[in-house]
C-alpha positions as a Markdown table, in Angstrom:
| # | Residue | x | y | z |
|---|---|---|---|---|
| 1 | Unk | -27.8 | 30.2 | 34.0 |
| 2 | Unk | -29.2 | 29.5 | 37.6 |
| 3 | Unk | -30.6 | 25.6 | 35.9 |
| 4 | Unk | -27.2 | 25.0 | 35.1 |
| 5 | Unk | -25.3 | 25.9 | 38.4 |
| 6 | Unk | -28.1 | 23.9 | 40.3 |
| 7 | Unk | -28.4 | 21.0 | 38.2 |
| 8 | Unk | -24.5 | 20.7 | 38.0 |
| 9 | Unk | -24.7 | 21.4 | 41.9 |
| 10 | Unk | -27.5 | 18.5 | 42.2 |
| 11 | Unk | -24.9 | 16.3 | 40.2 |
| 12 | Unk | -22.0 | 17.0 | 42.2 |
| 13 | Unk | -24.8 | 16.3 | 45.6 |
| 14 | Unk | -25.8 | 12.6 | 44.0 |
| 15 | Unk | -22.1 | 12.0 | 43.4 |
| 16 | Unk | -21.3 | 12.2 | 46.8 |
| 17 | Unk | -24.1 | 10.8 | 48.1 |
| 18 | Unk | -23.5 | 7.8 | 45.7 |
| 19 | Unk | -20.1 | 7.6 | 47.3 |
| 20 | Unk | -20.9 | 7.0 | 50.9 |
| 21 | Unk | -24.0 | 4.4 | 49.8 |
| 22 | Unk | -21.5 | 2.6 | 48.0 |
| 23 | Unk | -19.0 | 2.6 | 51.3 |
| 24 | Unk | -22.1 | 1.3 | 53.2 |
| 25 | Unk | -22.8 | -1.3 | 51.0 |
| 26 | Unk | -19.5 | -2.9 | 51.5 |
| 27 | Unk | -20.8 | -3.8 | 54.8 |
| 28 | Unk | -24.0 | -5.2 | 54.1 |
| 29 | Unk | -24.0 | -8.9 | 51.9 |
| 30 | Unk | -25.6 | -8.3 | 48.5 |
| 31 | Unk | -28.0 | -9.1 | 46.8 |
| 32 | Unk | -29.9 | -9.3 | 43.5 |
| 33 | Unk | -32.7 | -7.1 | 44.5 |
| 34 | Unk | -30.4 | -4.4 | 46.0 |
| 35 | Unk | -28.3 | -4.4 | 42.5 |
| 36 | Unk | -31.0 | -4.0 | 40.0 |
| 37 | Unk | -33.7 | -2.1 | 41.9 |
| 38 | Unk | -31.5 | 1.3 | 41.5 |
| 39 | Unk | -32.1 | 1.5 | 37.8 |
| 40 | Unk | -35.6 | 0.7 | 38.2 |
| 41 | Unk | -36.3 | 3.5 | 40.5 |
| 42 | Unk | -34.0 | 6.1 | 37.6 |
| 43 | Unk | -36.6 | 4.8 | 35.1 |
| 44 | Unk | -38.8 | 6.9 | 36.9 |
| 45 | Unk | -37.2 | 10.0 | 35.2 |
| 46 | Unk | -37.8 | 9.2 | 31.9 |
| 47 | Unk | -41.2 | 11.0 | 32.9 |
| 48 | Unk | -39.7 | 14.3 | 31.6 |
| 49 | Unk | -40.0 | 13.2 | 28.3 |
| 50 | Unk | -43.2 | 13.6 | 28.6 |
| 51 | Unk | -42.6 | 17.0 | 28.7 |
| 52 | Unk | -41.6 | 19.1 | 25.0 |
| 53 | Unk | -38.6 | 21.1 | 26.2 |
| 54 | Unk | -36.7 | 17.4 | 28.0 |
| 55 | Unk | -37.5 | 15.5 | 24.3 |
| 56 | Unk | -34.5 | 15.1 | 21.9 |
| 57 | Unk | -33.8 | 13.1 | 18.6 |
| 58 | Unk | -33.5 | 9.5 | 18.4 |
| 59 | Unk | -29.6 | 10.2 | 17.4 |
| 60 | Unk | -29.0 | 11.7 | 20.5 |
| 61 | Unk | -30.8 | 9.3 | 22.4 |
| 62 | Unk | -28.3 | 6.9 | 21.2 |
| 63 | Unk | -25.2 | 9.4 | 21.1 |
| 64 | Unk | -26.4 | 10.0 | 25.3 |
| 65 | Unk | -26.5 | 6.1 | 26.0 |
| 66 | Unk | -23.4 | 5.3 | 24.2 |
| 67 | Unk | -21.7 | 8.0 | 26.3 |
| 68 | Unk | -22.7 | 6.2 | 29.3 |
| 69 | Unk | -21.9 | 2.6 | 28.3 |
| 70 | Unk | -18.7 | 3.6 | 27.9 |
| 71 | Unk | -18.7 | 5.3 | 31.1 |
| 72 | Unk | -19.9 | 2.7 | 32.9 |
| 73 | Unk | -17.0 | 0.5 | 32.0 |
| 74 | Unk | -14.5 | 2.2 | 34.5 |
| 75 | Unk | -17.7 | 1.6 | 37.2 |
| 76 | Unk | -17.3 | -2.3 | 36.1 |
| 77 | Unk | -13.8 | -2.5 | 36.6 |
| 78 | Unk | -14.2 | -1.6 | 40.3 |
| 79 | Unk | -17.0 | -3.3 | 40.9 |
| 80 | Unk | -15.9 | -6.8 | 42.4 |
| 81 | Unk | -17.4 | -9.1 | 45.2 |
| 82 | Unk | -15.8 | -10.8 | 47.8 |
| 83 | Unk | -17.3 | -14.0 | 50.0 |
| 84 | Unk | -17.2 | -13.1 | 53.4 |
| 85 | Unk | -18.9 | -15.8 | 56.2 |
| 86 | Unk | -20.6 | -17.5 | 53.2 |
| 87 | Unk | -22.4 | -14.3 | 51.8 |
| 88 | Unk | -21.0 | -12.0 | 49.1 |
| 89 | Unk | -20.2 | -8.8 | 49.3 |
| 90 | Unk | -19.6 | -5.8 | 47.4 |
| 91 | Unk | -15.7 | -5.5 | 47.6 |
| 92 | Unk | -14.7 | -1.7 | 48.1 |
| 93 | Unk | -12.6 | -0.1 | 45.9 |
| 94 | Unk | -10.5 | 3.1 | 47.0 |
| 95 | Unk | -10.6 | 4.2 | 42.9 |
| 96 | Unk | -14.1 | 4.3 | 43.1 |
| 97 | Unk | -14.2 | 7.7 | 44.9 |
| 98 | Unk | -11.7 | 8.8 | 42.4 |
| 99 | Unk | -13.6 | 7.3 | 39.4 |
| 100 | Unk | -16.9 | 9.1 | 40.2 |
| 101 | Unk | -15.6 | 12.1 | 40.9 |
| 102 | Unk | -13.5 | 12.3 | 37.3 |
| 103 | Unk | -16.6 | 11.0 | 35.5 |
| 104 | Unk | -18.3 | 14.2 | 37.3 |
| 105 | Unk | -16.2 | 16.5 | 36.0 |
| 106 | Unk | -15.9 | 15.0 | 32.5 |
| 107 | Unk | -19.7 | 15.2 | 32.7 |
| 108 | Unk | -19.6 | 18.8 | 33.8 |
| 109 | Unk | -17.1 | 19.7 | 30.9 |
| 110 | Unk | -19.6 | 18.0 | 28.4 |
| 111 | Unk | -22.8 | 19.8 | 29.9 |
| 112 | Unk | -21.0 | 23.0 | 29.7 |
| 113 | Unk | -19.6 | 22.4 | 25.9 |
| 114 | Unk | -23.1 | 20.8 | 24.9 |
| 115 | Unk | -25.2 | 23.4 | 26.6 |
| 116 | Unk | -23.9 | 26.5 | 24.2 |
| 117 | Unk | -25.7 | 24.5 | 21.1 |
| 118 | Unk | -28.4 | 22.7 | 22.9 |
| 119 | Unk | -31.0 | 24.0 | 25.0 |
| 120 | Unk | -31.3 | 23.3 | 28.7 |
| 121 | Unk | -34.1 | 20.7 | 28.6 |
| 122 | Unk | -33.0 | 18.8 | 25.9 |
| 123 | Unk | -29.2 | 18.5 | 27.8 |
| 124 | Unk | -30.9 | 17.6 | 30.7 |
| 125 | Unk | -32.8 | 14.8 | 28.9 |
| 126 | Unk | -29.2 | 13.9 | 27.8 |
| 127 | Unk | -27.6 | 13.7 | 30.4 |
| 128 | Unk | -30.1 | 11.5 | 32.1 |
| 129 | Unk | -30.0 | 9.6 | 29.6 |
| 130 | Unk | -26.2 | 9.7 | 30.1 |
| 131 | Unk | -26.6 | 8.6 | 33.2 |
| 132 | Unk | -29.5 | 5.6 | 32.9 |
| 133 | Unk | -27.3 | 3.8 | 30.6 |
| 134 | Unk | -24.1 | 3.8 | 32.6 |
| 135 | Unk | -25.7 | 2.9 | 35.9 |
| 136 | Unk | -27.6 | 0.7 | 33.9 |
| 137 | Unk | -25.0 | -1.0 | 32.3 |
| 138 | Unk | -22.9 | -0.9 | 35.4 |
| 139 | Unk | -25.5 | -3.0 | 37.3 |
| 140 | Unk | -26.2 | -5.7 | 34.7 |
| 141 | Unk | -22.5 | -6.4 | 34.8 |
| 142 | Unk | -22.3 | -6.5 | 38.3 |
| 143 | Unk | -25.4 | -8.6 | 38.6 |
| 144 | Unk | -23.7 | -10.9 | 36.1 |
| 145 | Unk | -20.6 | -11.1 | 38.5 |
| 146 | Unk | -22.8 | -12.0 | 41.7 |
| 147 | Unk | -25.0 | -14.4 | 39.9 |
| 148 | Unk | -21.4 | -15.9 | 39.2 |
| 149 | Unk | -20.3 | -16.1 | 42.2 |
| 150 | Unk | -23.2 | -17.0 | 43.9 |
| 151 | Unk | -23.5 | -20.2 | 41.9 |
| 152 | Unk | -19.7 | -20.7 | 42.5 |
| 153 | Unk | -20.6 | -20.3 | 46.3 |
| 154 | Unk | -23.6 | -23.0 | 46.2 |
| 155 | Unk | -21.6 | -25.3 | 43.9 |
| 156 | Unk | -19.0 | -26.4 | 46.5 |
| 157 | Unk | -17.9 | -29.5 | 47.6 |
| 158 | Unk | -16.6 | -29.4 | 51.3 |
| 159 | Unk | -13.0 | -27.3 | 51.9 |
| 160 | Unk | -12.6 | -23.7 | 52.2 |
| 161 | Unk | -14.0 | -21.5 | 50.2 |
| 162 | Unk | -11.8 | -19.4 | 48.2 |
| 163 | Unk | -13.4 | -16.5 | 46.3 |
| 164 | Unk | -10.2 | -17.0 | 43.4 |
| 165 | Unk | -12.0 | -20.5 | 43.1 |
């Protein structure tokens, strides 16, 4: 019982932390490297497969990264970028805060209905599996969207740039 208050506490932490990075972000210009390093530093916790008690079947695997897909979709719809002085930026969205706070619960309702059949290490190997695929979903889209832009930004002619352009 104490593993699933404190990992559902750790969630709730990242959450908000993930908020106010995000606010910051919006005042920094972006960049490729800042948008696809995150996942690459999450791979990192696919370690704990190493592990017996973290390792579940292939079906879940996929039932775990599906779930986050589509999760990720509401992240992609408030994901947009702005020009701003000839850089791009990450365009903040006040339904962000709302977004990752509803996904946090719907992931706390699943953990909780999941966890009765499935042991602790194997829902903690789904959920972050959960969670790789939606960020990493979430950041190939966006990376798509700035690559976009950005050639829209080096592509024109003279005038003022208009970020509708």
């Amino acid at each position: 019982m104490f593993w699933a208050i404190a990992s559902t506490l750790g969630a709730a932490i990242m959450a908000t932390t993930m908020i106010f990075v995000r606010m910051r972000a919006s005042k920094k210009p972006a960049s490729v490297k800042k948008i696809i390093l995150p996942p690459f530093f999450m791979s990192t916790g696919a370690l704990m497969f190493v592990f017996e008690p973290f390792r579940v079947e292939w079906i879940q695997v996929l039932e775990a990264f599906a779930v986050g897909v589509f999760f990720s979709l509401f992240l992609i719809k408030t994901s947009t970028f702005e020009v701003r002085d000839h850089d791009i930026y990450l365009k903040p969205s006040k339904a962000f805060v709302f977004i990752l706070f509803g996904l946090l619960i719907l992931r706390i309702i699943l953990k909780l209905i999941i966890g009765q059949t499935v042991s602790l290490g194997e829902t903690s190997g789904m959920f972050f599996l959960l969670a790789f695929g939606m960020i990493l979903t979430w950041r190939i889209a966006m990376l798509v969207k700035y690559i976009r832009l950005q050639r829209k930004l080096d592509a024109r002619v003279g005038g003022k740039w208009n970020a509708t352009n």
